[in-house]
BANUTOR-237776 format. One record per residue: residue in one letter; x, y, z of N, C-alpha, C in turn. Coordinates in steps of 0.05 Angstrom, whole numbers, padded with zeros to 5 digits, always signed. Example, Ala and Ser with C-alpha at 12.3 -4.5 7.8 and 13.67 -1.06 7.14 Angstrom:
# residues 2
a+00264-00114+00156+00246-00090+00156+00264-00066+00156
s+00257-00045+00142+00273-00021+00143+00258+00001+00157
//
This chain:
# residues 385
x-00318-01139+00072-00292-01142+00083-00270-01130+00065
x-00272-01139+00037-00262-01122+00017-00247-01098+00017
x-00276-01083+00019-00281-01051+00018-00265-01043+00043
x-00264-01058+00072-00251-01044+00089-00224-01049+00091
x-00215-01070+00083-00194-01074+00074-00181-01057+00055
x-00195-01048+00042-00187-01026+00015-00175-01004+00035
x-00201-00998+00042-00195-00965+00066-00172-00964+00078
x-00166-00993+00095-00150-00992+00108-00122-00988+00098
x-00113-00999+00073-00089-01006+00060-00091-00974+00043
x-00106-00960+00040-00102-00933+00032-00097-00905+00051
x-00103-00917+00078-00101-00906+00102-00073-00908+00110
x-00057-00930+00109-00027-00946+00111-00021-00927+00093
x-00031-00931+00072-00002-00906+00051-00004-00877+00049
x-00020-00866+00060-00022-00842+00069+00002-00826+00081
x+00005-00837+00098+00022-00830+00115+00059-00829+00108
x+00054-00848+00090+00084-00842+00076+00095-00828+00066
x+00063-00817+00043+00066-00800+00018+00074-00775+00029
x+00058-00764+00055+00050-00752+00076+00082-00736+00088
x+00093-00759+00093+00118-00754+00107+00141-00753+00090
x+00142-00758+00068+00154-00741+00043+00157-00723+00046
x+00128-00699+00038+00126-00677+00037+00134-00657+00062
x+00126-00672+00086+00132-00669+00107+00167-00664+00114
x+00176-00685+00103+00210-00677+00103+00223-00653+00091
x+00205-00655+00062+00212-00639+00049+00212-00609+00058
x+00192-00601+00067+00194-00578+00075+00214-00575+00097
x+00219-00594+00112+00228-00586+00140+00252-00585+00131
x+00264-00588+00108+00287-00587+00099+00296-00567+00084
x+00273-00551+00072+00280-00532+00060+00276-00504+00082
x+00263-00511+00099+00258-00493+00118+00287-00491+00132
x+00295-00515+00145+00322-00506+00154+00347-00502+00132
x+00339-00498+00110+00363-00500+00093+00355-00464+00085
x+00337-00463+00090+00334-00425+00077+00338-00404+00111
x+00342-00422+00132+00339-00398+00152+00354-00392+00168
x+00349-00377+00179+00377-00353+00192+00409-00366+00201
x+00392-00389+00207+00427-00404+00218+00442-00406+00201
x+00423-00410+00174+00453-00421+00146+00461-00396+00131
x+00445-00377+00144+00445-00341+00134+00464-00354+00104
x+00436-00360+00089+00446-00367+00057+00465-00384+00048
x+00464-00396+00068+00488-00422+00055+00507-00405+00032
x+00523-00394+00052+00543-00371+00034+00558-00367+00054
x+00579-00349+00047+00605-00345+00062+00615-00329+00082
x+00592-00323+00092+00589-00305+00118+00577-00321+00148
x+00584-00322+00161+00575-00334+00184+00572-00364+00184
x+00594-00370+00172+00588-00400+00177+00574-00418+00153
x+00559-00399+00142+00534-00413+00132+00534-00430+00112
x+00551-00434+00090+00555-00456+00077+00567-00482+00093
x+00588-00478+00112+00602-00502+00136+00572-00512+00147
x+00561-00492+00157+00543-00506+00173+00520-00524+00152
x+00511-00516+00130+00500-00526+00115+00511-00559+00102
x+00532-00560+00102+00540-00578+00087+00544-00600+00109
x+00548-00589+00142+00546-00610+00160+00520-00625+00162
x+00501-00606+00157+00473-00611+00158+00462-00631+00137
x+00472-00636+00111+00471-00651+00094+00483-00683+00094
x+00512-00674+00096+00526-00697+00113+00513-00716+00123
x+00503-00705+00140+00486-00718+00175+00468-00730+00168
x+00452-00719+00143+00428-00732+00131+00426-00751+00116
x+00461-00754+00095+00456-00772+00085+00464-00796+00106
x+00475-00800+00117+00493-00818+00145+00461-00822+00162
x+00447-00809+00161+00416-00815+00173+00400-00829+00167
x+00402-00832+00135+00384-00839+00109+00399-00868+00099
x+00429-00873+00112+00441-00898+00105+00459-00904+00092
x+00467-00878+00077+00483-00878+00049+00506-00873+00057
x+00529-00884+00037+00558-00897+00045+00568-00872+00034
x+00593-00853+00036+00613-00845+00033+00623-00854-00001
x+00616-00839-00018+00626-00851-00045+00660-00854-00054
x+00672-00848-00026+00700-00846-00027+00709-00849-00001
x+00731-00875+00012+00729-00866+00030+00717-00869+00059
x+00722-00854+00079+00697-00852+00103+00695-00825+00112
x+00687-00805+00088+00682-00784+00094+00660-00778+00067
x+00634-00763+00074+00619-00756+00056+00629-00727+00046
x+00651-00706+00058+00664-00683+00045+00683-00691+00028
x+00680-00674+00007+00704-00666-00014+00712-00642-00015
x+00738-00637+00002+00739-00610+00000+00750-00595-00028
x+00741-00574-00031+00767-00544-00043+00761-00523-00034
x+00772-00511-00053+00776-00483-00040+00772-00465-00072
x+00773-00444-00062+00765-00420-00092+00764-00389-00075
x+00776-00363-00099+00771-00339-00084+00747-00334-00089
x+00735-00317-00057+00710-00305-00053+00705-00272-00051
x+00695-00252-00061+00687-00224-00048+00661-00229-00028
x+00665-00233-00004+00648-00220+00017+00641-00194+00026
x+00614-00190+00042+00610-00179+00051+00601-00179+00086
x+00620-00184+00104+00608-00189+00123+00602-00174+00154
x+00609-00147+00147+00603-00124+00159+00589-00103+00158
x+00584-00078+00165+00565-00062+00160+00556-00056+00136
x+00526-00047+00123+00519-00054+00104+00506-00033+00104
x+00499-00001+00105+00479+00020+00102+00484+00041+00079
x+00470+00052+00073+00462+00074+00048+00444+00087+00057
x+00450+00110+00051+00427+00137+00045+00424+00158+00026
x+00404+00157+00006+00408+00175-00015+00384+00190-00010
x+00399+00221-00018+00380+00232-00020+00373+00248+00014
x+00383+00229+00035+00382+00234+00066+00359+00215+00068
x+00354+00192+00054+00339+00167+00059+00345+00148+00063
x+00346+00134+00085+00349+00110+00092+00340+00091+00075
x+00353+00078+00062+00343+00048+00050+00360+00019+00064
x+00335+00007+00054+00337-00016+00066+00361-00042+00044
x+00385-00053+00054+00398-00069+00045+00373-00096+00038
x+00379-00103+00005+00365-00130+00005+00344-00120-00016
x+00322-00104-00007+00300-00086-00016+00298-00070-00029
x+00313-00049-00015+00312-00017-00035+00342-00022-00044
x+00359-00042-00033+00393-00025-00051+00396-00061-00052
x+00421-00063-00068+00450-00079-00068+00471-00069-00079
x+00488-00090-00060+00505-00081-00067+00519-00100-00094
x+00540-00083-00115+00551-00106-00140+00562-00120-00128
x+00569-00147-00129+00589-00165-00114+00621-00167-00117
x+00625-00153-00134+00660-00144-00135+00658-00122-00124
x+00646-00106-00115+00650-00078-00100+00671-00080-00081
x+00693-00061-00078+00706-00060-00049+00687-00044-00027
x+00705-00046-00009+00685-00027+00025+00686+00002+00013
x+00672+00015+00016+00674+00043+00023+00653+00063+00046
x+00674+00077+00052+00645+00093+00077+00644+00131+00070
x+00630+00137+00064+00632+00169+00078+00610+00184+00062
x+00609+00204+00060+00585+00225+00041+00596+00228+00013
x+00581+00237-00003+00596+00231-00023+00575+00249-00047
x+00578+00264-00066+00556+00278-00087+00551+00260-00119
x+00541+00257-00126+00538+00242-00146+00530+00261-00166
x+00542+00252-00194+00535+00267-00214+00527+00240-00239
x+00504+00257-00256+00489+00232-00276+00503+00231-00293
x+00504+00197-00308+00518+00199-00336+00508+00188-00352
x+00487+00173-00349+00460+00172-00367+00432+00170-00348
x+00412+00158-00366+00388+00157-00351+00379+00135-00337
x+00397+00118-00329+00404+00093-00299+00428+00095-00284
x+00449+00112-00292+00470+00113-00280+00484+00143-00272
x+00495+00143-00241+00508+00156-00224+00529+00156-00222
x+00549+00175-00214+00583+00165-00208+00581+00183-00184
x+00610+00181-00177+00636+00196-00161+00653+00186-00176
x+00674+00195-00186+00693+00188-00202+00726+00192-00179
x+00716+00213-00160+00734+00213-00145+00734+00194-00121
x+00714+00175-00112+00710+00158-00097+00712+00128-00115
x+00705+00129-00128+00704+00107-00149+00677+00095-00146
x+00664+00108-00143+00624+00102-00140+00613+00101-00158
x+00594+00079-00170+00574+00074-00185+00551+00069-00176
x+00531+00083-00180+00503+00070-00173+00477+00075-00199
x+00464+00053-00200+00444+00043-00219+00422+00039-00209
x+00403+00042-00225+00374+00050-00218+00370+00025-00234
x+00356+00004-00210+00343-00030-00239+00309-00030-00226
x+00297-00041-00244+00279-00039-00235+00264-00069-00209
x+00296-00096-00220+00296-00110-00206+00317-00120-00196
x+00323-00121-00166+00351-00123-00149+00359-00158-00158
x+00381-00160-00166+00387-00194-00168+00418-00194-00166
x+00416-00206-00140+00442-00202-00130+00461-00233-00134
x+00494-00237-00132+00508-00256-00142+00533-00257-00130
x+00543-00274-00138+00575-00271-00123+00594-00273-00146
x+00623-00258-00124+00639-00257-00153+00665-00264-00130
x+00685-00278-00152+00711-00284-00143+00727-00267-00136
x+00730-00243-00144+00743-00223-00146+00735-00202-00136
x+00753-00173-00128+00747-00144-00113+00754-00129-00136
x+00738-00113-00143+00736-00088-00164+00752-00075-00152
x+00768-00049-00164+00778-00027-00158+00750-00008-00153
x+00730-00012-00154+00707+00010-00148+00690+00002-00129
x+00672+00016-00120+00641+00009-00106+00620+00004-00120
x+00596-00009-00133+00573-00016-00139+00551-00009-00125
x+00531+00003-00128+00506+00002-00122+00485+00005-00137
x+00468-00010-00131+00438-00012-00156+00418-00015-00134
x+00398+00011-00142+00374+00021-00133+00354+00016-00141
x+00329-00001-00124+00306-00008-00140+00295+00023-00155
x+00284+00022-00177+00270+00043-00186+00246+00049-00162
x+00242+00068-00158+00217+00067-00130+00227+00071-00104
x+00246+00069-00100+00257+00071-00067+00264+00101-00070
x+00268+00121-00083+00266+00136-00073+00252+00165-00098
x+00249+00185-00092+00239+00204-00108+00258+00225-00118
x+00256+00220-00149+00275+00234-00164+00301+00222-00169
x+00319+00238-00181+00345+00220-00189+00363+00224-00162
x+00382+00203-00150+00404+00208-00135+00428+00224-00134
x+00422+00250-00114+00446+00268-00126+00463+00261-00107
x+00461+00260-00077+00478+00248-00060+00476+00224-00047
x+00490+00206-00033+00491+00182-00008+00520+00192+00012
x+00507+00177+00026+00511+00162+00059+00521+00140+00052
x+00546+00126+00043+00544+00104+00053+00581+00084+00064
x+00564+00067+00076+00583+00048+00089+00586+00025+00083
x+00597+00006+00073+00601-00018+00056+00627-00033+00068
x+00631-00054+00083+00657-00074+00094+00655-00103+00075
x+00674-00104+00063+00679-00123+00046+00706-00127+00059
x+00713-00164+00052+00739-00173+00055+00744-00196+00032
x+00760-00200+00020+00766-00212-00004+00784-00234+00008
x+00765-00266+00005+00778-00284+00014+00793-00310-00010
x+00819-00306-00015+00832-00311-00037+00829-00340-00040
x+00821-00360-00017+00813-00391-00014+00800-00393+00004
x+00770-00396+00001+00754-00399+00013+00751-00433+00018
x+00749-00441+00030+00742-00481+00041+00716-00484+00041
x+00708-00501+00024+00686-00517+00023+00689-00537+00014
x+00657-00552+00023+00660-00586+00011+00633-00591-00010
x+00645-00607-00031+00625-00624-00033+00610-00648-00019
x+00588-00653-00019+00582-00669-00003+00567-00694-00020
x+00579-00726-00018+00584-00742-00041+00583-00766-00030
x+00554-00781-00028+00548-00806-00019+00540-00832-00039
x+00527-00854-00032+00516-00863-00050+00503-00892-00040
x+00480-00903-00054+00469-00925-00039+00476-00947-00060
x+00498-00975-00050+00520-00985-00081+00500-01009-00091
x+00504-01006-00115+00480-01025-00124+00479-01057-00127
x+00462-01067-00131+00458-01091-00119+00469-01107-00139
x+00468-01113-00156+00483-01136-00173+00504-01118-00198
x+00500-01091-00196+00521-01083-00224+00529-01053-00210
x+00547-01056-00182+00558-01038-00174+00578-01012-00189
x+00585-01022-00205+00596-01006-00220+00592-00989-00239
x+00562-01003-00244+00544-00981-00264+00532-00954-00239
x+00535-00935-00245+00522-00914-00228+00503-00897-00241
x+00491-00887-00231+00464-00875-00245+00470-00841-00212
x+00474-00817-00230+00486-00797-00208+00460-00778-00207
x+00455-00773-00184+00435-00749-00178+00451-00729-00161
x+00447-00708-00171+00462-00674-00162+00448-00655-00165
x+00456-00638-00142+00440-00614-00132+00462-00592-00117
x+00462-00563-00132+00479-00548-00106+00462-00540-00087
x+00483-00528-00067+00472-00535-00036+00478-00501-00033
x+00504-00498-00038+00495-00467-00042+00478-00440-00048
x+00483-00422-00032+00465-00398-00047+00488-00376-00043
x+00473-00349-00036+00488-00327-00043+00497-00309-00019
x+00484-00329+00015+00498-00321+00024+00479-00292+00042
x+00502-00283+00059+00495-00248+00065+00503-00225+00059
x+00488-00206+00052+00503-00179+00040+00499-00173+00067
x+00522-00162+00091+00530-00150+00113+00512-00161+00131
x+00516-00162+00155+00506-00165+00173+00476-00174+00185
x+00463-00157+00168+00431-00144+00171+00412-00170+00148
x+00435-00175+00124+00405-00184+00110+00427-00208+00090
x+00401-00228+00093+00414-00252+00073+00393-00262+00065
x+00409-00287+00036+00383-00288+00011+00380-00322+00021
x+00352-00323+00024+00347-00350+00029+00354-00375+00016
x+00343-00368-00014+00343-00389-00038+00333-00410-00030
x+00308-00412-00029+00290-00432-00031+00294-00442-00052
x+00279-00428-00071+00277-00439-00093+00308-00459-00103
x+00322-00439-00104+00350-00432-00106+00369-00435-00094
x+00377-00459-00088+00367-00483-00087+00360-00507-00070
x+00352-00492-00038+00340-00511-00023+00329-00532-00033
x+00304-00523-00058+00284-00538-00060+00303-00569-00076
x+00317-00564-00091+00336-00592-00108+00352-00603-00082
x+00359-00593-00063+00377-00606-00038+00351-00630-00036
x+00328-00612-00018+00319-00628-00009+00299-00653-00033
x+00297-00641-00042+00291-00669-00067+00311-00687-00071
x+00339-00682-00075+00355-00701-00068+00361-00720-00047
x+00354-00703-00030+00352-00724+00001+00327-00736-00002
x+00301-00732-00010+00280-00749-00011+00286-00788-00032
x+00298-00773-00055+00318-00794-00061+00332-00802-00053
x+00346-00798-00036+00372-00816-00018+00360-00835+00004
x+00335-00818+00014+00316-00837+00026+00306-00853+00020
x+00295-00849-00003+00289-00868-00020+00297-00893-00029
x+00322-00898-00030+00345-00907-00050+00353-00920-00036
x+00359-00908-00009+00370-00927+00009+00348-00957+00023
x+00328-00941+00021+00302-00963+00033+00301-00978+00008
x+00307-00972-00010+00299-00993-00039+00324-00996-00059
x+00343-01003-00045+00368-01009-00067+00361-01025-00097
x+00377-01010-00118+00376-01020-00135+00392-01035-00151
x+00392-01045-00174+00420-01057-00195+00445-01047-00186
x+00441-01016-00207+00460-00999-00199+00467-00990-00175
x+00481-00969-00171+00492-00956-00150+00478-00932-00163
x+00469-00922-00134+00455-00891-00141+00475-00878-00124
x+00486-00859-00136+00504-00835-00122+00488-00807-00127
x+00502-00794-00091+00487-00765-00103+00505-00751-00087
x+00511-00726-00102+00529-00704-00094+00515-00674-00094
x+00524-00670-00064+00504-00639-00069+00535-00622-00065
x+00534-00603-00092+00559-00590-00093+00565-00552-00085
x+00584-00554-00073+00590-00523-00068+00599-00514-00088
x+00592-00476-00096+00606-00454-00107+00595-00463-00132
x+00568-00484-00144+00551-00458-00162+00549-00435-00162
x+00537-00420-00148+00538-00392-00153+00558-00376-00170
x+00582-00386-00156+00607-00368-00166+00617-00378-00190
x+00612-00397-00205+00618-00404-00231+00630-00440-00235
x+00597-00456-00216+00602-00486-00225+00630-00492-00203
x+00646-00480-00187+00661-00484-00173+00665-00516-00168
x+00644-00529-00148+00644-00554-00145+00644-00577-00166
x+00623-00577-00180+00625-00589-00203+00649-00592-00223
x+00654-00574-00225+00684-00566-00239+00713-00585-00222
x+00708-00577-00195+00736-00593-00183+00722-00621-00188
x+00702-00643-00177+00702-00663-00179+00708-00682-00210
x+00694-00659-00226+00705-00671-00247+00733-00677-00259
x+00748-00651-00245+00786-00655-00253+00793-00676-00217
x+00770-00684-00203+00789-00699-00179+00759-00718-00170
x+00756-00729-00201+00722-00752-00188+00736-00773-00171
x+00723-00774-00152+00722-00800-00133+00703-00826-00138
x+00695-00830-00171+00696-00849-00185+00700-00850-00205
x+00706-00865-00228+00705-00860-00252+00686-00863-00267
x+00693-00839-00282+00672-00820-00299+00654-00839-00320
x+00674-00857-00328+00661-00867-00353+00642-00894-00346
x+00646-00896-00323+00626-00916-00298+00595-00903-00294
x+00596-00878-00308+00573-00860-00300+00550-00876-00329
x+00531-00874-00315+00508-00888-00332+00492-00859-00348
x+00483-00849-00329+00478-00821-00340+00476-00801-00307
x+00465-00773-00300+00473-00764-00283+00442-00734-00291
x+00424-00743-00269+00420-00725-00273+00414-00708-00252
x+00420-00670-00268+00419-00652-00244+00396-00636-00237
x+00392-00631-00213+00374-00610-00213+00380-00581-00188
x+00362-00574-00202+00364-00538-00191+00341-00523-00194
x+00326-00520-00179+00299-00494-00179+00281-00514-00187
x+00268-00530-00167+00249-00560-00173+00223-00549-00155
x+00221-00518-00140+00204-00518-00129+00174-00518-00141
x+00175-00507-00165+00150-00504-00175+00139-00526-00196
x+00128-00520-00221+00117-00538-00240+00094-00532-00253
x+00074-00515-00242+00049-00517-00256+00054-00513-00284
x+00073-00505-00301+00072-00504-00331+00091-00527-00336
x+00103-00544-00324+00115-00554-00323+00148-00567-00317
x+00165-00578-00328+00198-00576-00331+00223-00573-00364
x+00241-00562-00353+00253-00554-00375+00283-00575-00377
x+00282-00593-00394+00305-00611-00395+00333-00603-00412
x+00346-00592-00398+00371-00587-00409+00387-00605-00416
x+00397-00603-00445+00417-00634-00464+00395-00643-00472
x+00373-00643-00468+00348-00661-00489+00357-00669-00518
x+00376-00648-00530+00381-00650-00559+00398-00666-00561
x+00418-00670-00533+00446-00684-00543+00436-00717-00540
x+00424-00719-00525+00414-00749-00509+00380-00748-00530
x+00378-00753-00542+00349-00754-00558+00334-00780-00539
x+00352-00803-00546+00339-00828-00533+00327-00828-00510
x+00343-00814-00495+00332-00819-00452+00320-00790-00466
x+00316-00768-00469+00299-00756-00472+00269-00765-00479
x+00273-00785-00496+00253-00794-00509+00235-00810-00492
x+00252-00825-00481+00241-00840-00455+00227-00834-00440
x+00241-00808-00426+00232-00794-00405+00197-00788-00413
x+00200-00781-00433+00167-00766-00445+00146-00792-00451
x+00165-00818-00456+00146-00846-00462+00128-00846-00432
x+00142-00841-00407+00142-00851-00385+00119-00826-00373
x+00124-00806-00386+00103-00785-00373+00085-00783-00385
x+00083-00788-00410+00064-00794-00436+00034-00806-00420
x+00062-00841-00403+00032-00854-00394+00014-00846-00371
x+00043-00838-00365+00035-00829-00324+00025-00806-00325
x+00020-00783-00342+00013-00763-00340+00026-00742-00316
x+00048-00751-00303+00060-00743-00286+00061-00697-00286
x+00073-00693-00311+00067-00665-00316+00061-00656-00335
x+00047-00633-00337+00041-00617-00351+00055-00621-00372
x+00080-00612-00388+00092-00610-00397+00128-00616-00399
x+00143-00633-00415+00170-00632-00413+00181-00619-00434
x+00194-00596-00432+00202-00573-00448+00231-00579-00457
x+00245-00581-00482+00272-00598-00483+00291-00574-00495
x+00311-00570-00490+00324-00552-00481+00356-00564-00503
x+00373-00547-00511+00398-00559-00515+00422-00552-00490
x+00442-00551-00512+00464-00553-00494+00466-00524-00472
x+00472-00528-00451+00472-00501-00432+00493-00503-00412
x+00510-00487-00409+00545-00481-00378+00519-00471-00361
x+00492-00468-00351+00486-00459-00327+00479-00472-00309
x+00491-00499-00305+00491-00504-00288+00505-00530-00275
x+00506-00551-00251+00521-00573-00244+00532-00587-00265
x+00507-00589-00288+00516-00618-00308+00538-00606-00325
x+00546-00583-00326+00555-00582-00354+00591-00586-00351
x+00598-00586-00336+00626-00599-00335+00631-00626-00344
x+00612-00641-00333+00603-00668-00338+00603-00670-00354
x+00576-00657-00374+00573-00665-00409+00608-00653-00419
x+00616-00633-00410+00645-00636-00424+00660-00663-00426
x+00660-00672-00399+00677-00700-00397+00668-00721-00399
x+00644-00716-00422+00629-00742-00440+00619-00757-00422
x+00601-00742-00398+00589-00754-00375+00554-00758-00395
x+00542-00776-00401+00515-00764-00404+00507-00752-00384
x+00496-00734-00386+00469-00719-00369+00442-00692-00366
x+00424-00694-00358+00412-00678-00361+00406-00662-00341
x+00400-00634-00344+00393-00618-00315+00356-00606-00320
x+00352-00610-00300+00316-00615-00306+00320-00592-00284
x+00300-00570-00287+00285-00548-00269+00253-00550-00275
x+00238-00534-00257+00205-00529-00267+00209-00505-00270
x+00185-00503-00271+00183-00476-00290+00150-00469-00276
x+00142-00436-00282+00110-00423-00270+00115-00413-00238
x+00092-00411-00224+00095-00413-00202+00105-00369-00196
x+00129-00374-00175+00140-00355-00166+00164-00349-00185
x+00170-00319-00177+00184-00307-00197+00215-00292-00185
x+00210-00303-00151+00226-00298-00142+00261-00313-00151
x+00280-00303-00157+00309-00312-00166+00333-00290-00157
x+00351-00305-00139+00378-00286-00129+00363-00262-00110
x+00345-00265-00104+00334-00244-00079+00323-00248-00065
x+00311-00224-00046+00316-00237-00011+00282-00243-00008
x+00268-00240-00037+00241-00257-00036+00243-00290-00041
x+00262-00300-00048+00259-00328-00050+00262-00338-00025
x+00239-00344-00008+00233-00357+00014+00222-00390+00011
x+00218-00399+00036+00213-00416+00037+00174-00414+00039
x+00164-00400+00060+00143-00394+00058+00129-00386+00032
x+00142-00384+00017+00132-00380-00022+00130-00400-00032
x+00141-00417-00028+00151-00445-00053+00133-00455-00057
x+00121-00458-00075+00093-00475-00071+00096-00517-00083
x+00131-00514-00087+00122-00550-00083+00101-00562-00111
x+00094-00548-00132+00076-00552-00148+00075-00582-00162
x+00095-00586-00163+00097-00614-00184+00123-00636-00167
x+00121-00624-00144+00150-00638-00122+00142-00672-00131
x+00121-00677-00116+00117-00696-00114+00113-00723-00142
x+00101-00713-00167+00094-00719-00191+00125-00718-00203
x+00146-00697-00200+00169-00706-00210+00185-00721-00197
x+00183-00726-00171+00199-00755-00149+00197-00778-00157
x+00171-00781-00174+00154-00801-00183+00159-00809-00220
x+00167-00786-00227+00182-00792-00257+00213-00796-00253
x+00224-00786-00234+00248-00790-00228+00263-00823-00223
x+00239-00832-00212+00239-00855-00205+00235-00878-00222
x+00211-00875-00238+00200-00886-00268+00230-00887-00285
x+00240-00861-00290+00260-00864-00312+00290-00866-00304
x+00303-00881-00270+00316-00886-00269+00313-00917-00266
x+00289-00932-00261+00286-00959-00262+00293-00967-00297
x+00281-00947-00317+00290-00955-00342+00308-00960-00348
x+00328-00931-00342+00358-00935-00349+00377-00954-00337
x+00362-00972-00324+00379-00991-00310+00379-01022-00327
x+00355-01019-00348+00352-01038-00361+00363-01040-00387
x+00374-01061-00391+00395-01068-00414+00391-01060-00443
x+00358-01057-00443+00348-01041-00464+00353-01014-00473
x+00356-01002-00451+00351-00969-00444+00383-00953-00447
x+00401-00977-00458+00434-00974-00456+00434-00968-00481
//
């Protein structure tokens, strides 16, 4: 009776573990595809993204950390691209995304044009104001600002020989305040509400270069959204001491944008923060994760590795110092503790139109949800202060 009892109660938890992973994808799937055309500033696609998050946390249970709205808005300048997007060098068609990009301060330009070399990766028109570069890998970005020139960088390989002429057409519009939100919930904790323990993730990516082609960012950072929502699910079904807050923030890309306003306009106070940790590019793991601030925070560093030590949770925790690349580091300016944890191995896809969702391989998703969880039950204990 035992034994089937065993079966059975391992049969019961199956299905949970099951539907985790299950979310997970279905989340990163709709967070990398055509509707959110890159959760970027073309078609909607960051608005619609951030409604989509919203909805989820208000699904999952979680309160408005300000308020009765889960947005925080601002605003910041953007260079778009949200019109025609073609090149031809050479009288070859290449493909936007693949064979070309465009620089992201580039202005529009259209017409024929002769190029002359000025070293052995780079092209001009000096009378058009054209640059184009030969990389051997396209990694495309956003910028606040419109150059006085055009940009273009050519995979090495797309075409044969050096580029003496193009074809091209390029629509850019330079949006001086662009509107977005943060999106900023939290599940309030059960006997020491005021201690908060913060989980963050940007929700952003990069968006569409013209019309024709946009960058998914699975990796980058679908995969940390939806790990954060697996925690919000979480969190909410199992309230704790503290208050768990989590903010998934706009205009990383463009330089920490979001992170940056909440910290000069937090909708709690800062020094209420227990510690805060961020993540970004959580799809993979097989070599393991890389903990950024490890040096500044030794102790919860220390922790962290007691806790994986036993659990064997991953491969490896790689400890990292101080780093501006990414959510946390506004924070650590304003004497927020925190750390920003990524994995590491896996795919190699970053800022291009290979970071899909169909790639991600999820390597250590589940094993780090699971240390996540281990070393926020610590930090809640009076010891761990």
């Amino acid at each position: 009776m035992k034994k089937y009892l065993l079966i059975l109660l391992i049969a019961a938890a199956q299905p949970v573990l099951a539907q985790d992973m299950t979310y997970a994808r279905k989340m990163i799937d709709t967070l990398t595809s055509p509707t959110l055309w890159g959760r970027g500033y073309t078609n909607e696609g960051m608005a619609k993204a951030a409604l989509l998050i919203s909805n989820e946390f208000k699904a999952s249970g979680l309160q408005p950390l300000s308020g009765d709205s889960f947005m925080q808005e601002l605003s910041y300048p953007v260079n778009t691209f949200p019109g025609k997007m073609s090149l031809k060098i050479n009288g070859k068609a290449l493909q936007a995304g693949k064979d070309f990009i465009v620089m992201p301060e580039s202005q529009g330009r259209e017409g024929y044009m002769k190029l002359m070399q000025r070293d052995s990766t780079t092209f001009i028109n000096s009378t058009q104001r054209v640059i184009v570069r030969t990389k051997g890998k396209l990694t495309w970005s956003v910028a606040p600002e419109q150059a006085d020139y055009t940009g273009i960088e050519i995979r090495t390989g797309a075409i044969e020989g050096p580029p003496k002429d193009m074809e091209l057409h390029v629509e850019n519009k330079l949006l001086p305040a662009f509107k977005a939100d943060n999106i900023c919930g939290m599940v309030r904790g059960k006997s020491k509400p005021d201690s908060i323990i913060f989980i963050t993730a940007h929700y952003d990516h990069l968006g569409g270069m013209g019309d024709g082609t946009y960058f998914p960012g699975a990796n980058d950072n679908a995969s940390g959204v939806s790990f954060l929502l697996n925690l919000a699910k979480y969190y909410a079904k199992h309230p704790q001491p503290y208050t768990i807050a989590f903010i998934c923030f706009a205009g990383e890309e463009i330089g920490l944008m979001g992170s940056k306003y909440f910290t000069e306009n937090p909708l709690t106070d800062l020094k209420n923060i227990r510690f805060l940790i961020n993540v970004d590019m959580v799809g993979t793991g097989g070599t393991g994760i890389t903990v950024v601030n490890a040096t500044l925070h030794s102790k919860e560093f220390e922790l962290l590795n007691e806790i994986n030590n036993k659990h064997h949770y991953l491969v490896k925790i790689n400890p990292r110092g101080k780093a501006a690349n990414s959510d946390h580091y506004f924070f650590t300016e304003s004497g927020v503790p925190a750390f920003f944890m990524y994995t590491q191995g896996g795919i190699s896809a970053y800022h291009d139109v290979d970071d899909r969702a169909t790639t991600l391989p999820l390597t250590a998703y589940e094993q780090l949800f699971k240390l996540f969880v281990a070393f926020n039950s610590q930090l809640m204990k009076p010891a761990a202060r």
